[in-house]
C-alpha positions as CSV (number, residue, x, y, z in Angstrom):
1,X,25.2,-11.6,0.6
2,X,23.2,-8.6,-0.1
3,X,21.3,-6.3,1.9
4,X,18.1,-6.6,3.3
5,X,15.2,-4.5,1.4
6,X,14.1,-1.4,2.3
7,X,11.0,0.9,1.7
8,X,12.7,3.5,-1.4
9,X,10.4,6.2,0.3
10,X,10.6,5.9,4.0
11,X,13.6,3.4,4.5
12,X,11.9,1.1,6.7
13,X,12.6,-2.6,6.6
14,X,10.8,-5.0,6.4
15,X,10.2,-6.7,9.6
16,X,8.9,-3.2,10.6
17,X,6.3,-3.2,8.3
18,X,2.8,-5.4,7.4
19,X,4.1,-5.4,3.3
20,X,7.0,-4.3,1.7
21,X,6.5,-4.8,-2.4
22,X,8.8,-4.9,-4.9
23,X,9.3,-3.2,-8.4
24,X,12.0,-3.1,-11.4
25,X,14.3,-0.9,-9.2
26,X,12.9,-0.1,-6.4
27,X,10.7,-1.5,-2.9
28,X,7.5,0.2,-1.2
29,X,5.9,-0.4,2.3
30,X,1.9,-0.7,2.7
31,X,2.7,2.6,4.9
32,X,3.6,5.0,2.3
33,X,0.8,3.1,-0.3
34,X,-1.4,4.2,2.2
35,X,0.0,8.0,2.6
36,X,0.1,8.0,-1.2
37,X,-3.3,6.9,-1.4
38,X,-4.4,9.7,0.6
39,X,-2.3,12.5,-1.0
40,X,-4.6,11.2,-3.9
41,X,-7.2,11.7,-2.4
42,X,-7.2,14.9,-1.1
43,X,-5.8,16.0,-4.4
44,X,-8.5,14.5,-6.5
45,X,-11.3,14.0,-4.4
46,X,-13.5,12.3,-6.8
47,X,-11.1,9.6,-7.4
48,X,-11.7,8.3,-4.2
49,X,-14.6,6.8,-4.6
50,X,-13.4,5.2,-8.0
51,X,-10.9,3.4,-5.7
52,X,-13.1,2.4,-3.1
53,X,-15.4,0.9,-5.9
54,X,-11.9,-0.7,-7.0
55,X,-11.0,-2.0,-3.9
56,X,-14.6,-3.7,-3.6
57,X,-13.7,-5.7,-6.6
58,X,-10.7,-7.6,-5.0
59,X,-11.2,-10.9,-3.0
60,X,-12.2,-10.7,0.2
61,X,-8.7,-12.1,1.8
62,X,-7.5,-8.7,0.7
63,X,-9.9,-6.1,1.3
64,X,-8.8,-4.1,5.1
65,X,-12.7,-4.2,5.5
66,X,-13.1,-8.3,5.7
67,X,-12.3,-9.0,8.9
68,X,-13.0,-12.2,10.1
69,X,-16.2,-12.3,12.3
């Protein structure tokens, strides 16, 4: 049987993380989507707010700032 996934970046499975998503070749945890997002960032600061205007288009289920009230 084959191994478990693991984050290509950080190595973490993943039980220890919220997401782990999958590509062609390759996995990534919601931890280092989040560090890459803010490399991005800092990098190219006006592209921030064309994420966050990005992020406002997706459904509510998956925005971080819908929290149930």
């Amino acid at each position: 049987m084959g191994q478990e996934p693991v984050c290509s970046f950080c190595g973490k499975s993943k039980p220890q993380v919220l997401q782990l998503i999958a590509g062609p070749d390759a996995f990534i945890c919601n931890e280092c989507v989040q560090l890459c997002v803010q490399i991005v960032a800092v990098e190219n600061p006006d592209w921030l707010e064309q994420h966050r205007q990005f992020l406002a288009t997706l459904p509510s289920k998956s925005r971080p700032d819908s929290a149930p009230a």
